[in-house]
C-alpha positions as YAML, in Angstrom:
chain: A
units: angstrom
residues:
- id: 1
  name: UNK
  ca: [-53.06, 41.48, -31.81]
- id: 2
  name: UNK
  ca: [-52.60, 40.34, -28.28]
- id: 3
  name: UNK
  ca: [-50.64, 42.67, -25.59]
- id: 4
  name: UNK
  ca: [-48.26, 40.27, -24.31]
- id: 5
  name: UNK
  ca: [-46.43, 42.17, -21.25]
- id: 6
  name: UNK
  ca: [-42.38, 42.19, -22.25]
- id: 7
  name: UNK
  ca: [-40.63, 41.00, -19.23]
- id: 8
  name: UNK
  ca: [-36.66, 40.68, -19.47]
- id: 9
  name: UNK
  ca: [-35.20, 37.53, -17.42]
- id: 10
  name: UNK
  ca: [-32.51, 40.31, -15.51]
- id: 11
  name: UNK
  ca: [-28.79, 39.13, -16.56]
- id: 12
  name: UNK
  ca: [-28.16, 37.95, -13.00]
- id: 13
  name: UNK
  ca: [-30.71, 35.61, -12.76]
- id: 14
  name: UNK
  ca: [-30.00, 34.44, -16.62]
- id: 15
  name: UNK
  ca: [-26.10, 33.97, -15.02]
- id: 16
  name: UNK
  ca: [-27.67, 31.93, -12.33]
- id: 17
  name: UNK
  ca: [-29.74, 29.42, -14.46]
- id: 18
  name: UNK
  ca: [-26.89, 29.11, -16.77]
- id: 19
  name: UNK
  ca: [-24.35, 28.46, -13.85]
- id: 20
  name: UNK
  ca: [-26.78, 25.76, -11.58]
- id: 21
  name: UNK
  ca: [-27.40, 23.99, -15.37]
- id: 22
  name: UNK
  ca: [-23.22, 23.81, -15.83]
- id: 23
  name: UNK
  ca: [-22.69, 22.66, -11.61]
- id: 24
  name: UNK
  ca: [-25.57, 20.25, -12.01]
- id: 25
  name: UNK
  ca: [-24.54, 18.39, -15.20]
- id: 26
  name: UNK
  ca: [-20.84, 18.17, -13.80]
- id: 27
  name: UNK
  ca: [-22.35, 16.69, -10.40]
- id: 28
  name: UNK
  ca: [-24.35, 14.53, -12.17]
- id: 29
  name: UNK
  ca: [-21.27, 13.40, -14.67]
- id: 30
  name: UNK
  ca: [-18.97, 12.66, -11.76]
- id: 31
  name: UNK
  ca: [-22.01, 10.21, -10.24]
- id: 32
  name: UNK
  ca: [-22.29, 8.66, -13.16]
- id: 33
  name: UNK
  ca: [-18.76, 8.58, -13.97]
- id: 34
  name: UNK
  ca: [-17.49, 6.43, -10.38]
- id: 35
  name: UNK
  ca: [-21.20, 4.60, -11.12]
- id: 36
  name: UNK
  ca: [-19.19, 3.20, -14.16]
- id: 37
  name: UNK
  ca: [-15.68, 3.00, -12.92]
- id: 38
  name: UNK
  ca: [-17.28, 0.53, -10.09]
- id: 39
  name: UNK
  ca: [-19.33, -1.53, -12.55]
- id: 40
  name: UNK
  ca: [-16.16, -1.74, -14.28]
- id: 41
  name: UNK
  ca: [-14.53, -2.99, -11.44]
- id: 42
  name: UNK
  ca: [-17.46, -5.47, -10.47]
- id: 43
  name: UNK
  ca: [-17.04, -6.70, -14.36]
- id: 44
  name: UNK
  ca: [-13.26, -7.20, -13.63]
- id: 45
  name: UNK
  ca: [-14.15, -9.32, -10.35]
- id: 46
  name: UNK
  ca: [-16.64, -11.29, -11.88]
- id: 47
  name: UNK
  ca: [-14.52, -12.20, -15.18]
- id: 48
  name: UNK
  ca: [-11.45, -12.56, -12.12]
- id: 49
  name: UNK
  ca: [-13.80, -15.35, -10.26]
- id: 50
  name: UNK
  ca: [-14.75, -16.95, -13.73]
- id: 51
  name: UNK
  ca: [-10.89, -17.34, -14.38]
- id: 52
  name: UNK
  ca: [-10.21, -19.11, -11.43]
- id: 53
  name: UNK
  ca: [-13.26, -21.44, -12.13]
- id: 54
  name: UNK
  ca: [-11.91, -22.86, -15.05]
- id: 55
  name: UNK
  ca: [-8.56, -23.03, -13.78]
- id: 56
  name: UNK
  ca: [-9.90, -24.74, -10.66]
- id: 57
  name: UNK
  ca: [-12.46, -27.13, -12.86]
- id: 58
  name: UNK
  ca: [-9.70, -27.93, -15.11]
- id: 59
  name: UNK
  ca: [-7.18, -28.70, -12.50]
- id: 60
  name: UNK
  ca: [-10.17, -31.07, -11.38]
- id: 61
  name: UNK
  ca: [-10.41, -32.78, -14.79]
- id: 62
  name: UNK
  ca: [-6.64, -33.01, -14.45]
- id: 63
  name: UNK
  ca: [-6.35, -34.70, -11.32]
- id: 64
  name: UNK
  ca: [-9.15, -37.29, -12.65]
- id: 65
  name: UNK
  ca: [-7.02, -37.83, -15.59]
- id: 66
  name: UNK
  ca: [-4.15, -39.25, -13.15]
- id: 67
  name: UNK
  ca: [-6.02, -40.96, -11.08]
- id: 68
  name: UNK
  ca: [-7.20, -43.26, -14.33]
- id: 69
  name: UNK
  ca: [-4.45, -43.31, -15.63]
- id: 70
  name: UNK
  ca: [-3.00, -45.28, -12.51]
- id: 71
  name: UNK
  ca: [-6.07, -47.22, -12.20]
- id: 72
  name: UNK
  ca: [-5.66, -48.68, -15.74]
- id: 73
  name: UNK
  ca: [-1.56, -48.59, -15.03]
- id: 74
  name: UNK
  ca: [-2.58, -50.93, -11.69]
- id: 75
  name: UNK
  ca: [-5.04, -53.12, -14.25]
- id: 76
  name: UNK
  ca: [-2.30, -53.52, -16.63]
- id: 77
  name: UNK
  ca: [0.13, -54.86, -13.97]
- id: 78
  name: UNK
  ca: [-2.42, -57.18, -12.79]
- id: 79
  name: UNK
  ca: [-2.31, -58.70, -15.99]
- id: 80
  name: UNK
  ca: [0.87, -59.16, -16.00]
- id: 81
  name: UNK
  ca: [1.14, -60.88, -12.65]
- id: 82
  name: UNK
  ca: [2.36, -63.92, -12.73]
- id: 83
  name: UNK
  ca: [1.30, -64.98, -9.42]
- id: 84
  name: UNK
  ca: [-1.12, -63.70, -6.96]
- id: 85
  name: UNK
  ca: [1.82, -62.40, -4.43]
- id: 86
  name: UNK
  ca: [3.10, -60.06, -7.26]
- id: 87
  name: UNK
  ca: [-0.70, -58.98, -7.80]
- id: 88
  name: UNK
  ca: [-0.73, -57.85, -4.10]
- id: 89
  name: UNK
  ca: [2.83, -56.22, -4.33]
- id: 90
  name: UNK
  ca: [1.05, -53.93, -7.45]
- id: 91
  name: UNK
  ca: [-1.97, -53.48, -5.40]
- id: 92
  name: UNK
  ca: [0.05, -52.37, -2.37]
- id: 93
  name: UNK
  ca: [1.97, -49.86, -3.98]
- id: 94
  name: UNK
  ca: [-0.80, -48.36, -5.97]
- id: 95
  name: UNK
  ca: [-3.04, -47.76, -2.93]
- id: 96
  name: UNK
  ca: [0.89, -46.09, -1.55]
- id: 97
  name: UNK
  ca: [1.18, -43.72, -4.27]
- id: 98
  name: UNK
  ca: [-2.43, -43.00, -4.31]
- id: 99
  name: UNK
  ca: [-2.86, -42.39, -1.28]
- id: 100
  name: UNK
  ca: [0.15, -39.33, -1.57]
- id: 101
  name: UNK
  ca: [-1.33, -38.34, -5.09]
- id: 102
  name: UNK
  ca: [-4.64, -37.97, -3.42]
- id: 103
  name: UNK
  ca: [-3.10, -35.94, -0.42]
- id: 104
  name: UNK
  ca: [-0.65, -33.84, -2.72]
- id: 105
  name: UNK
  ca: [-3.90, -33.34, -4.84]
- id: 106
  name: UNK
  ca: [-6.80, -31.78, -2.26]
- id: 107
  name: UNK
  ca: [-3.40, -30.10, -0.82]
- id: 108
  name: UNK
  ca: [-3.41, -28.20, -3.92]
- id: 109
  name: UNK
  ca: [-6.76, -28.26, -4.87]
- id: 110
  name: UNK
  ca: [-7.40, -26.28, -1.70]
- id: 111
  name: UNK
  ca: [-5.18, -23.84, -1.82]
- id: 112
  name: UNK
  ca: [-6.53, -22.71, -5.23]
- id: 113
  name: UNK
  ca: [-10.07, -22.60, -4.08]
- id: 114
  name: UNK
  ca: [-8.44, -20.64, -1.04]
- id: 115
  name: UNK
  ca: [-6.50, -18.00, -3.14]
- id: 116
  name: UNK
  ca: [-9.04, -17.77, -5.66]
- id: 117
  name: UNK
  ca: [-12.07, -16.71, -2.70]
- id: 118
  name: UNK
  ca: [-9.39, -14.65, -1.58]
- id: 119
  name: UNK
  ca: [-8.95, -12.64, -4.93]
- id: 120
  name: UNK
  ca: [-12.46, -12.38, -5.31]
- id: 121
  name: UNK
  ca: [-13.35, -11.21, -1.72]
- id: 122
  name: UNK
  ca: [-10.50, -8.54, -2.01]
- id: 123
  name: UNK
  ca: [-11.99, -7.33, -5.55]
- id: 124
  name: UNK
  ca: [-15.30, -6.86, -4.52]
- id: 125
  name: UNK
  ca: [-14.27, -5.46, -1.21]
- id: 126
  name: UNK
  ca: [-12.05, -2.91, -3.39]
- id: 127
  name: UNK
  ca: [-14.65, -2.48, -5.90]
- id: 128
  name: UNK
  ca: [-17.35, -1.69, -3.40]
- id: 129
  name: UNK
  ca: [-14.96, 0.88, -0.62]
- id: 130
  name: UNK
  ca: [-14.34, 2.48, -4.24]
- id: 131
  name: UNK
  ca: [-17.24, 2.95, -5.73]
- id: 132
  name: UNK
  ca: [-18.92, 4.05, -2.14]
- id: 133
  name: UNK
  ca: [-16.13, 6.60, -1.88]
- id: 134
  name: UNK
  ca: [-16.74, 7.69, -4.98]
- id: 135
  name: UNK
  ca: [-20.64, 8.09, -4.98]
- id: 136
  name: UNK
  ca: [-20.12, 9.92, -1.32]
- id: 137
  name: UNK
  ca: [-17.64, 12.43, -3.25]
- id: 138
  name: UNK
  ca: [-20.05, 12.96, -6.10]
- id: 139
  name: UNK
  ca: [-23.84, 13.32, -3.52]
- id: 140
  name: UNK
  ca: [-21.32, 15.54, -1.70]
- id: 141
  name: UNK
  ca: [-20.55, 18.18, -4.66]
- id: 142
  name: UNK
  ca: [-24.30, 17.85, -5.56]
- id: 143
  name: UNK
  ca: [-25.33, 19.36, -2.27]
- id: 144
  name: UNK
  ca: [-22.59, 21.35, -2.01]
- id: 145
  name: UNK
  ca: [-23.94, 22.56, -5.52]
- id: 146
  name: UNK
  ca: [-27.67, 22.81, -4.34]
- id: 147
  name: UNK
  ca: [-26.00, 25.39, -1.66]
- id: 148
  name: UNK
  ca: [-24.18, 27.40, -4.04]
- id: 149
  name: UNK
  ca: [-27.19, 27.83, -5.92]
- id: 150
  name: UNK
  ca: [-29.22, 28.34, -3.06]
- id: 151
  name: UNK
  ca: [-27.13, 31.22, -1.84]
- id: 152
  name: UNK
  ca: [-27.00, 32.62, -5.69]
- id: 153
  name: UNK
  ca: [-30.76, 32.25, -6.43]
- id: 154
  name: UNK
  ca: [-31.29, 34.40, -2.71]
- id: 155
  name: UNK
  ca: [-28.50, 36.72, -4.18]
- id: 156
  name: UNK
  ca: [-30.25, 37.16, -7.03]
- id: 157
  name: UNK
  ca: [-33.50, 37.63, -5.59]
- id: 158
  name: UNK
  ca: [-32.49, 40.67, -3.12]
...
């Protein structure tokens, strides 16, 4: 039979172990937790920016539609002419009201393509001050933990 030596781990330093396990794993939970929260955020930007994609690409499929339509709507008139001065009258107002459609139209178009770079800068500029605040708050308790149990393991050791 061997003579293994019996050494008891004293209760203080059992205390200590047991206490820098608990401060560690709730460091390392509120890391992970604003790690989350901003990837949650990020998600929320990105699916933010993907919204305002389609709307802007189907605002563009919109304003195609219109333009066309007036194209064929000019056609059809010029059909219908029944001499070549009416045929310029048509053509003269078309290029008129397609001009201001036009106008009206990258008016609008740019403003949505303005608002939407907006809400997407502001997100990620959010997101990012967030989840920076919150990973400084969370390396902050870990050293603060690390001193703690710097100070108890030198307590313990005295």
């Amino acid at each position: 039979m061997s003579n293994t030596p019996n050494y008891e781990v004293p209760a203080e330093m059992r205390d200590f172990a047991e206490k820098s396990v608990d401060q560690a794993r709730k460091a390392f939970d509120s890391f992970i937790g604003a790690a989350r929260r901003t990837a949650e955020t990020v998600q929320g930007s990105t699916d933010l920016a993907r919204s305002n994609a389609t709307s802007i690409s189907s605002r563009g499929f919109e304003y195609a539609e219109q333009n066309v339509n007036a194209a064929f709507d000019l056609a059809q008139k010029l059909v219908r002419a029944r001499d070549v001065q009416e045929a310029m009258q048509h053509q003269a107002e078309f290029v008129r009201a397609q001009f201001a459609a036009i106008q009206a139209q990258a008016k609008e178009f740019g403003g949505l393509a303005q608002s939407a770079f907006q809400q997407s800068a502001e997100n990620a500029k959010s997101a990012m001050q967030q989840g920076a605040a919150e990973a400084r708050q969370a390396y902050e308790q870990g050293v603060e933990t690390a001193r703690e149990n710097a100070n108890d393991a030198q307590k313990a050791t005295s």
